[in-house]
N, C-alpha and C positions, 0 to 999 in steps of 0.2 A: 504493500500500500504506500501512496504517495505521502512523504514528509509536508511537504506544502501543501493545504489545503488550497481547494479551487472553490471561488465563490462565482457564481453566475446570477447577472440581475436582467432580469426578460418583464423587459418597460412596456411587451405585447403591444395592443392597438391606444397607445396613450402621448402623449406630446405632439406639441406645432414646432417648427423645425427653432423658432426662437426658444422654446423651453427643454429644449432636445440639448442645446447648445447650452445655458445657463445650467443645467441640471448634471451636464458632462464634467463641465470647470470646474461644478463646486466638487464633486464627485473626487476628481484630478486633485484638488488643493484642501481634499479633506483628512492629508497627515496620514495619508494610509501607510503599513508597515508591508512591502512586497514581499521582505525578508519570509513571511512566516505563509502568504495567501498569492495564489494566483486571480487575478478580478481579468471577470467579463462584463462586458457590456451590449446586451442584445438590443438595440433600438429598433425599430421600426426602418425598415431597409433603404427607405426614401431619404433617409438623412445619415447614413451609412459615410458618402464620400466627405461631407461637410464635417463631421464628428472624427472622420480619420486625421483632416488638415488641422482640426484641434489640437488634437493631440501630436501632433508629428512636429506643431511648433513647442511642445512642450517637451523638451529634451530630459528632464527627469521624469517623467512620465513611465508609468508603467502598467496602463490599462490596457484591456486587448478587449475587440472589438468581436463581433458574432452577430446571425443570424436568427431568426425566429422561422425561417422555413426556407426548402428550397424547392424546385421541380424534379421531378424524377429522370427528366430531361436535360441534355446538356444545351440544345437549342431545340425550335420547331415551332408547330403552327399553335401555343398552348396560350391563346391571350389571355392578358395579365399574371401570370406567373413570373418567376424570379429564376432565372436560372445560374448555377453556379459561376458561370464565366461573366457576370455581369458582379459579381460582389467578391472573386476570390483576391481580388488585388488588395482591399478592403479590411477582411475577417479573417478571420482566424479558429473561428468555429461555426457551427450550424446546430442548433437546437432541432432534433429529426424525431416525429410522433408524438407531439405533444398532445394529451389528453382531447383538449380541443379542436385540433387538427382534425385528430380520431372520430370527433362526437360529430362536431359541425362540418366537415367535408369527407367524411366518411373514408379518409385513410385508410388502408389496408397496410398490414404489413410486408406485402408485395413491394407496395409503391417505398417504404421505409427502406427496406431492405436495397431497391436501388437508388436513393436517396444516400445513404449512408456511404456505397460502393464510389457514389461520386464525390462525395466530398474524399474520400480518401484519397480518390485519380489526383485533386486539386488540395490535396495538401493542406484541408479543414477539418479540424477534430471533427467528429460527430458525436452530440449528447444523446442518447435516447434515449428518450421517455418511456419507461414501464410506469404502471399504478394499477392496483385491481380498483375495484369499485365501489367493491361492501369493504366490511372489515372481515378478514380472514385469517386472524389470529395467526400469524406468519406464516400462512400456506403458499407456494410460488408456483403452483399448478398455472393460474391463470398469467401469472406473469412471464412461466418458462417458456408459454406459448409464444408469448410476442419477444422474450429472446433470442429466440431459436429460430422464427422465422427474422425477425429482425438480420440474426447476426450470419444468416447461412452463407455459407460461400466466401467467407472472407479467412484470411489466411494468418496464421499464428501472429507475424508481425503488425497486419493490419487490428487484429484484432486487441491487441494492446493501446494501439492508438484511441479507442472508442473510450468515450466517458458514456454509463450508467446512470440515470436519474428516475432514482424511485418517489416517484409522484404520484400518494396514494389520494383516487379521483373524488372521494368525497373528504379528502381535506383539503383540495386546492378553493382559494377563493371562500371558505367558508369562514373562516376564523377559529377554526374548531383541526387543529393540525395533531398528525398522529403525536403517542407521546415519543421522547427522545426512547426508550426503554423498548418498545412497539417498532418503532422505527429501527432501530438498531438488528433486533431481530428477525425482522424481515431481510435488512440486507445483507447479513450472516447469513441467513440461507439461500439468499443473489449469489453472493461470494463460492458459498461451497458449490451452488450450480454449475457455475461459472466454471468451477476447479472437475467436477464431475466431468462437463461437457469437452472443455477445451486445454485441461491441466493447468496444475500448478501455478506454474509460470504466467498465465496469461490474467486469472484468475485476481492474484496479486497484484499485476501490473492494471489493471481497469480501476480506474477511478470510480466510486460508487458515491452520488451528492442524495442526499436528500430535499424535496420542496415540496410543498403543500403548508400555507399561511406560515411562511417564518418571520419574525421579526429581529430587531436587536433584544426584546425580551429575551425571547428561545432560543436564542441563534448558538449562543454558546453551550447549552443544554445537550442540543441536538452534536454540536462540533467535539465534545469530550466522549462521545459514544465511540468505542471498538471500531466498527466497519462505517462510520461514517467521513468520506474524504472530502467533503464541502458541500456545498449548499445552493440549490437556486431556487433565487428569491424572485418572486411576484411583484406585488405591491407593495412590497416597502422598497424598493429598487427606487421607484418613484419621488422619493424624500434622501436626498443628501445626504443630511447631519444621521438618519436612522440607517441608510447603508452602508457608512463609514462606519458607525459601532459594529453593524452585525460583522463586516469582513475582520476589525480590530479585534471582536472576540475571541479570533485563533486565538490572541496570545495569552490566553487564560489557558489555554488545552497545549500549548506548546511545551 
């Protein structure tokens, strides 16, 4: 498992390109420690190029930039999609099967699965999104499924590149987030899946975050758990001063 925790904040369908930009700065000049946390930043992909010139004037800077979806395609006749060759100069990840993605355009994990295959081609981590739906007292039946079709076909080293985020579906957005204990245990048995499916090695090296309602309350809660290797954050990504705590609270867990 990874020493530096990776914190991911998915701003989803939120900001106008001025609050996109105010909200990046203060983010950038909010004393964050990199030493201990890896930070993403998913904005809305329309302000992708203008939030990369941010930061690229900002020489101590160490924010990295990402995706909230791609196409399954790398070009073609797919209007209004996003295709990977339009943002890889950009990002640096891609958030692939979000919950939502899932519910509201009926994703498959067909389309994940070559989702995922491309970001690898162009050199962008891929997050993906598992969450079962009920509570299932850490059972990964439902989640093995959309790993396994998720992860098919990709090859020992690619498959270490992939970041995990178990995003259980009735705690996103509700306020009501699994507990750190709950959570932990679920991704212990990610982890051993993982270690079943594709050994040891790979298993260790896959970053596994947790999201569903974190805040800077819980942030730290959830970051001193066993199998938890960082966090992606919803709505408090949204407020400055509360994303800079949740990412500072690695150094409570360090």
């Amino acid at each position: 498992m990874a020493e530096k925790k990776l914190i991911v904040g998915n701003w989803k369908m939120n900001t106008d390109v001025g609050t996109a930009e105010d909200l990046i700065m203060d983010i950038s000049e909010g004393h964050i420690d990199d030493s201990l946390a890896e930070v993403v930043i998913c904005p809305p992909h329309v302000f992708l190029e203008q939030l990369h010139l941010i930061l690229a004037d900002n020489k101590d800077n160490q924010l990295k930039l990402g995706v909230q979806n791609l196409s399954w395609e790398e070009t073609g006749a797919i209007t209004g999609d996003i295709s990977v060759l339009m943002v890889k100069d950009w990002a640096q990840y891609a958030i692939i099967g979000h919950s939502e993605r899932r519910k509201y355009f009926a994703e498959t994990n067909v389309l994940i699965n070559k989702k995922i295959k491309l970001c690898l081609k162009y050199n962008l981590i891929p997050i993906l999104c598992v969450g079962e739906s009920r509570l299932l007292t850490g059972d990964v039946v439902e989640l093995g499924r959309d790993l396994n079709e998720g992860l098919v076909g990709l090859t020992q080293d690619e498959l270490k590149r992939v970041v995990v985020a178990y995003e259980p579906i009735w705690a996103i957005g509700t306020g009501n987030p699994a507990t750190p204990h709950y959570a932990n245990k679920v991704m212990g048995n990610i982890r051993n899946w993982l270690k079943d499916e594709f050994g040891f090695d790979v298993a260790e090296n896959i970053r596994i975050l947790y999201g569903g309602s974190v805040d800077d309350k819980n942030a730290g809660d959830f970051l001193h758990e066993e199998h938890i290797d960082g966090l992606l954050v919803g709505g408090a990504s949204l407020k400055a001063k509360t994303f800079v705590k949740i990412v500072n609270s690695c150094k409570i867990n360090n």
